[in-house]
N, C-alpha and C positions, 0 to 999 in steps of 0.2 A: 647296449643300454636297454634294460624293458621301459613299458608302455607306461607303468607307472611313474618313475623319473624323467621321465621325458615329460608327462602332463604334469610335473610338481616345476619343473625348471618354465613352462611356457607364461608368457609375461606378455602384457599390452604398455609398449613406450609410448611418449609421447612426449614431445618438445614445445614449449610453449616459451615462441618468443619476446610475448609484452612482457613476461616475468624473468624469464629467460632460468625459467626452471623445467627438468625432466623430471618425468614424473609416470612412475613405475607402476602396473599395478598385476597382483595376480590372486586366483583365487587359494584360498588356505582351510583346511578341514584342522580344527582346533579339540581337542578334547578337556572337557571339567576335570580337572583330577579330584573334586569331592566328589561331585554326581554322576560321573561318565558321561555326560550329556555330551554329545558331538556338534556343535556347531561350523557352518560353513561360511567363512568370511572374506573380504575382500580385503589386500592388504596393500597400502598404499604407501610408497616411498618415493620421497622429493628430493631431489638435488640440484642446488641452487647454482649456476652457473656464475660467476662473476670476476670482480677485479680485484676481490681482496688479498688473495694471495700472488698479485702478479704486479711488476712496478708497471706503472703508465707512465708515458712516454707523449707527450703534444712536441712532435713534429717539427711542427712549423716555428715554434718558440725553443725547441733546442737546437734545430739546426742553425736559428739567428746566433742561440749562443757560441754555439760551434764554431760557426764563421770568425768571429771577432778574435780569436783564440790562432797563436803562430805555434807549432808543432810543440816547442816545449813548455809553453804554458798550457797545452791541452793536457799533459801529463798533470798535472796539477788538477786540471779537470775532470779527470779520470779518477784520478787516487779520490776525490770528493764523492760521488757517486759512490765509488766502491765504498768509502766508510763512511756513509751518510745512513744515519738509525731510520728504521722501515717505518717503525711506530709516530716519533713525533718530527721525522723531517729535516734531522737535527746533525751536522758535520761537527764536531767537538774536534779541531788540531789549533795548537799554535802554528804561528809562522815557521819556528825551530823543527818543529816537528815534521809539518809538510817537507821542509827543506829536505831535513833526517832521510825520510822515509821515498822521498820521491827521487833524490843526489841532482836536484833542481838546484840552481844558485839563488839567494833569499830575493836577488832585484827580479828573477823571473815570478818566484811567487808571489812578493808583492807586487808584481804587474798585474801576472794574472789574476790576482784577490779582487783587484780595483777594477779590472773587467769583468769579472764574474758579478761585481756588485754593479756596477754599470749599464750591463745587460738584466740587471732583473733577475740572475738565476740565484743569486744569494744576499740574504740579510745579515749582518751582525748583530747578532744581540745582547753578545757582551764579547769581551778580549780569549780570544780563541773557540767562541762558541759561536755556529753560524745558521742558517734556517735557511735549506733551498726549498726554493718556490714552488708551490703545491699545483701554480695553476703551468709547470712548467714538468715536473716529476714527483710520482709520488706512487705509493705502493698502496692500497685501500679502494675504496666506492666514494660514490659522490658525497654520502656524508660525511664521511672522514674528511675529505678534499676542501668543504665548506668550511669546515673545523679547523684543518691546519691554517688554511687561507685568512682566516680572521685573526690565527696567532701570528702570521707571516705579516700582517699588517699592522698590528698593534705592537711585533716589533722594529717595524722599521719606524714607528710614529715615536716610542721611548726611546731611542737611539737618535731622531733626530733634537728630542726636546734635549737628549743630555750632549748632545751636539753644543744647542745654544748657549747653555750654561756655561 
């Protein structure tokens, strides 16, 4: 490789963990294509580090749920996770279906429904539609997290007024 590709590829990183962004920078000789004018500039690129693309997982509140759960109701637990939508938090199966898809028998998955709501890890929000608990998993940053967390609460607050009813 010459002298010149070698000095076009040289780069100062740098990590900055209050932001928790890298941040690139190297110098760049730019030409005008009206005026030929050669300017030399700095060229800077940032890449933001974070949790938006990766699910979050607290620990300490799914290994409670975990516990509560006998081998074949954890199967049910699983299959939720796996098709549980990244964007709004949201398990969309009937009962039938879990059954279907998991070759669970319907008393173990209504056991486990009624522990999985028990423990906190899921809301009903309507008849086969469900909302696991944001401050429990969830795939996003904290403002997302804030955002699910207020719809996970508002439905389990409409769920129980149509309880009363």
């Amino acid at each position: 490789m010459n002298k010149n590709m070698q000095d076009k590829n040289i780069r100062d990183i740098s990590f900055s963990e209050k932001t928790n962004t890298l941040v690139g920078t190297r110098q760049r000789r730019l030409v005008d294509e009206q005026t030929g004018e050669v300017m030399e500039v700095t060229q800077t690129t940032k890449l933001r580090y974070g949790s938006t693309h990766f699910w979050k997982c607290y620990m300490k509140k799914f290994l409670e749920v975990m516990k509560s759960l006998n081998s074949k109701q954890f199967k049910v637990f699983i299959y939720i996770i796996e098709h549980t939508n990244s964007s709004t938090n949201q398990f969309v199966g009937t009962y039938d279906k879990i059954v279907k898809d998991t070759k669970c028998c319907r008393q173990t998955v209504t056991v486990a429904m009624k522990v999985l709501q028990k423990t906190n890890f899921i809301k009903k929000i309507q008849n086969g539609v469900w909302m696991v608990n944001p401050e429990i998993l969830l795939k996003g940053n904290d403002a997302k997290q804030f955002m699910l967390m207020s719809n996970f609460k508002s439905a389990s607050s409409k769920m129980e007024k149509k309880d009363e009813s």
